[in-house]
FIKOL-926043 format. One line per 4 residues: for each residue x, z, y of N, C-alpha, C. Coordinates in pm, 1 decimal, m for minus. Last residue first. Layout:
% residues N
X/Z/Y/X/Z/Y/X/Z/Y; ... $
% end
This chain:
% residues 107
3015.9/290.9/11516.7/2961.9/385.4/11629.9/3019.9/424.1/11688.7; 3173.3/141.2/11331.4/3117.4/41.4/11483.7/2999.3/188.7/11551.6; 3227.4/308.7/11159.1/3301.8/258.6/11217.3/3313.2/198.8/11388.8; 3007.7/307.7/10971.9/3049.8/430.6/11086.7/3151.8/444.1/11165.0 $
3008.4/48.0/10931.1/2893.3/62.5/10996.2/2891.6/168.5/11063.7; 3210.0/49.0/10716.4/3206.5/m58.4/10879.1/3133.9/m45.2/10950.9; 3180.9/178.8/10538.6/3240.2/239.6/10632.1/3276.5/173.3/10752.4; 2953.9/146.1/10442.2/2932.1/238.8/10466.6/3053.0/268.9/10618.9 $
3020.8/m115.9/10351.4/2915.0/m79.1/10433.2/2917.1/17.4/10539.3; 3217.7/m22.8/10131.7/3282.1/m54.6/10259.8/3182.0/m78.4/10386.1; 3046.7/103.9/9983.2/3124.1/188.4/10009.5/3190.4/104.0/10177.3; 2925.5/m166.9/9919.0/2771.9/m26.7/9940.6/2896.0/71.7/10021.0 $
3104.0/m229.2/9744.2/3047.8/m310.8/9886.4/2982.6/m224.5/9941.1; 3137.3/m77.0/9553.8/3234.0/m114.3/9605.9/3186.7/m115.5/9786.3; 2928.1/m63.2/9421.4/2959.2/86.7/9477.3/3037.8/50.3/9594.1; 2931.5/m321.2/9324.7/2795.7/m239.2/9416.8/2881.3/m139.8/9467.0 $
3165.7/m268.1/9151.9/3118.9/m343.8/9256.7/3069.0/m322.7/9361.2; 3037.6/m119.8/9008.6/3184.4/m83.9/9042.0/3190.9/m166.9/9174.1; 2846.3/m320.1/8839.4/2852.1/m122.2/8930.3/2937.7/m115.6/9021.4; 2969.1/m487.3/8738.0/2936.8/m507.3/8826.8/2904.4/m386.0/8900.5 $
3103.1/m330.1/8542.4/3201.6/m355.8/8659.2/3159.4/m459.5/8765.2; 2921.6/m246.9/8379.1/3007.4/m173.9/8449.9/3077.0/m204.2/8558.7; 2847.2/m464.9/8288.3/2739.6/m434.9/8391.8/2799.3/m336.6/8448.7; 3089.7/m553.8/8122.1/3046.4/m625.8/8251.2/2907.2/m590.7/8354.8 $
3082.6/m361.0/7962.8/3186.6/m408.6/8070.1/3136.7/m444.6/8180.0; 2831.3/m419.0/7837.4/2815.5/m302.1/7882.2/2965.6/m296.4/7989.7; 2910.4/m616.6/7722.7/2790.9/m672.9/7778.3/2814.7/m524.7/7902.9; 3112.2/m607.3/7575.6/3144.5/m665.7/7661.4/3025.9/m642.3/7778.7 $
2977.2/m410.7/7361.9/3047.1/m360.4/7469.5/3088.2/m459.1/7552.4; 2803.6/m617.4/7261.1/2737.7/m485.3/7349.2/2836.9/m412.7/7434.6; 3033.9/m767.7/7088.0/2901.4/m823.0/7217.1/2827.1/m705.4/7297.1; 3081.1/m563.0/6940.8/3214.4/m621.1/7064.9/3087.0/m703.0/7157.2 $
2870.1/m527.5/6834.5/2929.0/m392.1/6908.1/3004.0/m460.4/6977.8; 2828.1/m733.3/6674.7/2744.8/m733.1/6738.5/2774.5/m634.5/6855.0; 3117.7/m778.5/6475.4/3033.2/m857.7/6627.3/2940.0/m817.2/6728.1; 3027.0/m580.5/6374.5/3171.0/m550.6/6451.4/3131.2/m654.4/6571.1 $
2823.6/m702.9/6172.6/2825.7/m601.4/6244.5/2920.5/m593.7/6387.5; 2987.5/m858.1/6066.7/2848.6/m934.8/6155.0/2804.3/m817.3/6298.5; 3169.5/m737.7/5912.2/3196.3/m809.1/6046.0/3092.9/m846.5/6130.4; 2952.6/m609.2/5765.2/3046.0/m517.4/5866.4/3098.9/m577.4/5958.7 $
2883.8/m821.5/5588.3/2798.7/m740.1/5702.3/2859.5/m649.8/5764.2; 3111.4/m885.8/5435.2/3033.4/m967.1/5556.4/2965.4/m911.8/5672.0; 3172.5/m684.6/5318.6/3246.8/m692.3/5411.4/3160.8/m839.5/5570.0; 2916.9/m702.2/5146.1/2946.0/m588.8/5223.9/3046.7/m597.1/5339.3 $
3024.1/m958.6/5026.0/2894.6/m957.5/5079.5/2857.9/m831.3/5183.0; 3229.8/m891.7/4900.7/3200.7/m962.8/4993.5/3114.7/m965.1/5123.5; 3141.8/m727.2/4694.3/3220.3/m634.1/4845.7/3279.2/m764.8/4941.7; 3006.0/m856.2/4591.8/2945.7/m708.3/4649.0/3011.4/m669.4/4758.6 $
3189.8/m1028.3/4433.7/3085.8/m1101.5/4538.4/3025.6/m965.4/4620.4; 3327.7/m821.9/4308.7/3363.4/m880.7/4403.0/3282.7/m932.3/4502.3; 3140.8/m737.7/4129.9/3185.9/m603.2/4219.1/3261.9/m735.7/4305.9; 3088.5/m971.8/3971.2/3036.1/m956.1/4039.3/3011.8/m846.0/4168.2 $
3376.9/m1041.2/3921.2/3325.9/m1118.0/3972.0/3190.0/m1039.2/4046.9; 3347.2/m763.0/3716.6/3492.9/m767.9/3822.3/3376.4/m859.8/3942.2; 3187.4/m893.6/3519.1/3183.2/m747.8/3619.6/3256.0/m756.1/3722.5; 3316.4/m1099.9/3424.7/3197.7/m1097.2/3521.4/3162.0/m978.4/3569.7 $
3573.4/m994.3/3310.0/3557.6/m1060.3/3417.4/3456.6/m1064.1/3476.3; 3420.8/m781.5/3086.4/3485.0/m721.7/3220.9/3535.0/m821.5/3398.7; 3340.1/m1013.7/2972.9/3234.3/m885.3/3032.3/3312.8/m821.0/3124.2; 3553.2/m1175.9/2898.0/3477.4/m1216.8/2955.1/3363.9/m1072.2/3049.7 $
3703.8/m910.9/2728.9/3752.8/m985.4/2889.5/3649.3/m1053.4/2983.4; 3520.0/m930.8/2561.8/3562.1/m776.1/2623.7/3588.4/m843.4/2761.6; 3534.5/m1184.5/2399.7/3416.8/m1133.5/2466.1/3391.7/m996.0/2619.1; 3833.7/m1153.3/2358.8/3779.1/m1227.9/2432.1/3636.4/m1210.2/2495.2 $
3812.4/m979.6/2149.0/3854.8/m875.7/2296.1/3884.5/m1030.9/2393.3; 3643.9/m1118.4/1962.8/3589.9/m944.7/2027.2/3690.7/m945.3/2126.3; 3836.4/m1289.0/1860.2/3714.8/m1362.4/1972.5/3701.7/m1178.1/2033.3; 4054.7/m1087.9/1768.4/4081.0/m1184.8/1942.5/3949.8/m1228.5/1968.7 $
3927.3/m994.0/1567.6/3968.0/m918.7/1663.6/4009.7/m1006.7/1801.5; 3884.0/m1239.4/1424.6/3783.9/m1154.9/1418.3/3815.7/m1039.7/1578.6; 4137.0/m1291.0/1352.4/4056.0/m1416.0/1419.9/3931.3/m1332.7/1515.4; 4227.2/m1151.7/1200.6/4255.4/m1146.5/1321.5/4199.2/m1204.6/1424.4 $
4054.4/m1161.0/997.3/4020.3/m1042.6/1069.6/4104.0/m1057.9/1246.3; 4127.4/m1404.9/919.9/3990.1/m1411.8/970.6/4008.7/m1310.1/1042.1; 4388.1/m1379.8/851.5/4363.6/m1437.5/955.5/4242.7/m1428.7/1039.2; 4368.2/m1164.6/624.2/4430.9/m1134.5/734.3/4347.0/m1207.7/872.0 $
4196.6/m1434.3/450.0/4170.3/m1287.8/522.6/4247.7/m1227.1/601.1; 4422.2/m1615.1/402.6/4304.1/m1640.9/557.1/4218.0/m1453.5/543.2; 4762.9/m1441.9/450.9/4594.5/m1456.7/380.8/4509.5/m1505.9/465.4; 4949.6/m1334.1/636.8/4963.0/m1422.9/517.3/4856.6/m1485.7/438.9 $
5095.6/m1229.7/918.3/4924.0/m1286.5/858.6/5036.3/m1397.7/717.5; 5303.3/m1140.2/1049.0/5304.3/m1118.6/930.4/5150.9/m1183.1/836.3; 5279.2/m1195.8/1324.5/5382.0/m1255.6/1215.0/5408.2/m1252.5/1077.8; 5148.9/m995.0/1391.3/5067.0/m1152.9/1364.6/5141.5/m1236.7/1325.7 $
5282.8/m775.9/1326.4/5146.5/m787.3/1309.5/5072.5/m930.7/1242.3; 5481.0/m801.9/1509.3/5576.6/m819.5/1378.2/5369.7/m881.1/1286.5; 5383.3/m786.0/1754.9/5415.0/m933.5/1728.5/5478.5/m893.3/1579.3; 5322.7/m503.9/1724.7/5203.7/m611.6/1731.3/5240.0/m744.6/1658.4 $
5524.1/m392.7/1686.1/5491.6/m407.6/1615.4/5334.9/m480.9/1607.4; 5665.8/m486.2/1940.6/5743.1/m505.8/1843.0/5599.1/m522.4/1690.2; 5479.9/m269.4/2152.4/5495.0/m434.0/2145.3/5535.4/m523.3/2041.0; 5566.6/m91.1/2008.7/5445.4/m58.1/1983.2/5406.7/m270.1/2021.5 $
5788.9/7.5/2131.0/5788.0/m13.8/1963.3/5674.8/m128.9/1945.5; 5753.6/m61.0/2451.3/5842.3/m164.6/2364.6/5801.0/m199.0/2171.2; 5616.0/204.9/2423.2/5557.7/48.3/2468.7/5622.6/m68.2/2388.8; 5777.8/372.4/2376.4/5699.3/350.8/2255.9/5622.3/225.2/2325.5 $
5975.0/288.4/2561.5/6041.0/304.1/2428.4/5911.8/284.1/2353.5; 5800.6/401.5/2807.5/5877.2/271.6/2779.2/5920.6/224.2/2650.4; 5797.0/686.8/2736.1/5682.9/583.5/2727.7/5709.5/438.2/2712.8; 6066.0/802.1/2771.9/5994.8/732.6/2638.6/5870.6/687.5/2604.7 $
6081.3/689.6/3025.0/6158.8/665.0/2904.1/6106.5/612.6/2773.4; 5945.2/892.5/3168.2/5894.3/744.9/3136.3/5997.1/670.7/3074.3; 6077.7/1106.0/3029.2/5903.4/1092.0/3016.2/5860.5/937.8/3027.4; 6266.6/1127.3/3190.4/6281.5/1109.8/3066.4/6144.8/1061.5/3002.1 $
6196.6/1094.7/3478.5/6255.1/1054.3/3409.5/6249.5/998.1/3225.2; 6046.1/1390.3/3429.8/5960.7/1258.4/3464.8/6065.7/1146.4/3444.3; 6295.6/1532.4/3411.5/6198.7/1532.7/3301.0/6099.2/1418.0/3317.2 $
% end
């Protein structure tokens, strides 16, 4: 049934394409023309408004993705930072451990 369904959505797309272009094939009058004229600047204006919308939800999620990487930077710099005081620890413990055991060693 979804099948068939997009069938005949397809079918009335196609009509419905057919009868656009039969539409502007058929302008015979500069009235016709004007109105058509009339209807393309309007869904030129439409496009333009929806392009600069678009444009400007874009620059947004630029500008948002920017600050998430700036971000991401700043956490990979804190965790390196936080590595490396770790594993100077690790260290300390290290030497502090073999101290420990050269010194109960030599008693």
């Amino acid at each position: 049934s979804a099948q068939i369904a997009d069938l005949q959505q397809k079918l009335l797309d196609a009509d419905n394409g057919d009868r656009a272009k039969q539409r502007w094939d058929s302008i015979a009058t500069i009235l016709e023309a004007k109105c058509a004229l009339k209807y393309l600047l309007g869904e030129l204006v439409s496009s333009k408004v929806q392009e600069s919308k678009l444009q400007s939800s874009l620059q947004q999620s630029q500008a948002s993705c920017s600050d998430v990487q700036k971000m991401l930077m700043e956490e990979r710099n804190h965790i390196a930072e936080l590595e490396t005081e770790f594993q100077n620890q690790i260290l300390v413990q290290e030497q502090q451990h073999q101290e420990k055991v050269n010194h109960s060693s030599w008693k």
